[in-house]
C-alpha positions in Angstrom: -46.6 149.0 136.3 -48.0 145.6 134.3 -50.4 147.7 131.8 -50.1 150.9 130.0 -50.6 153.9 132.1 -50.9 157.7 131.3 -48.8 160.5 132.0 -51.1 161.4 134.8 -50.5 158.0 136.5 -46.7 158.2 136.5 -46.7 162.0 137.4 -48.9 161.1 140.6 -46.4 158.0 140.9 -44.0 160.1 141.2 -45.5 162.3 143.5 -45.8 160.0 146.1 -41.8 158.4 146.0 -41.3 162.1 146.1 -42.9 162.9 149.0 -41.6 159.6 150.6 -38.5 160.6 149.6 -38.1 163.9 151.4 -40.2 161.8 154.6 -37.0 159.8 154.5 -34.5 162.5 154.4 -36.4 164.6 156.9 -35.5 161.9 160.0 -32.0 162.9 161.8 -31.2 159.7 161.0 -32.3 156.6 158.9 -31.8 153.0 160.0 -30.8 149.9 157.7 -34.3 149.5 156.4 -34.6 153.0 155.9 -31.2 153.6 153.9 -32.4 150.5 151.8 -35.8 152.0 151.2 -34.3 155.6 150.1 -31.9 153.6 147.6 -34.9 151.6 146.6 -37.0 155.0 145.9 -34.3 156.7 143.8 -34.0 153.9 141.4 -38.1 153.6 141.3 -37.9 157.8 140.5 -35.3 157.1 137.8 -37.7 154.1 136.0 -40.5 156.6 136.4 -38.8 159.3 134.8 -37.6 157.3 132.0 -40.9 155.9 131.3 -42.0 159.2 131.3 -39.5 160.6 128.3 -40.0 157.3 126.8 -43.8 158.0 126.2 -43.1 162.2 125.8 -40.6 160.8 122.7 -42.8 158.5 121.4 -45.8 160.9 121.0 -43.4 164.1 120.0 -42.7 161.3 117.0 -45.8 160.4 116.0 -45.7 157.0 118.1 -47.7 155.1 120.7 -47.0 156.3 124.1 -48.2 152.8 125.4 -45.2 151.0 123.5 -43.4 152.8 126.3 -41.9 150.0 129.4 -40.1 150.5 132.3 -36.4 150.0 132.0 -34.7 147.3 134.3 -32.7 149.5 137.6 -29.5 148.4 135.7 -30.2 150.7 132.3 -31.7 153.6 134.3 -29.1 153.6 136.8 -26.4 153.8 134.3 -27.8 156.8 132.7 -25.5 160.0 132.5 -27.1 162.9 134.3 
């Protein structure tokens, strides 16, 4: 995600980790690589979603949207739920 991107972009973003996602948790079982690629997918969905309420925030304040980054894994995945 190097340059700004709209809410469309991260939406159909997270569309696809979604549905790679549920791909992943479909199989009866995952192997190594597997287990390390669902991890890997829920902390991507976490960044997108924050870079999504990032941008929502900035505009509901009057704000550039495109001031909006993605987080490091370590901020998002210390998030409360």
């Amino acid at each position: 995600m190097a340059e700004p991107q709209t809410d469309e972009t991260i939406l159909a973003r997270i569309k696809k980790l979604v549905d790679e996602e549920h791909a992943l948790y479909g199989k009866s079982s995952l192997d190594d690589h597997g287990q390390v690629r669902l991890d890997s997918l829920k902390v991507e969905l976490d960044q997108c979603w924050d870079l999504l309420r990032q941008r929502r925030a900035l505009r509901e304040f009057g704000d550039d949207p495109n001031q909006a980054h993605v987080r490091s894994p370590k901020i998002v995945e210390n998030y409360e739920q």
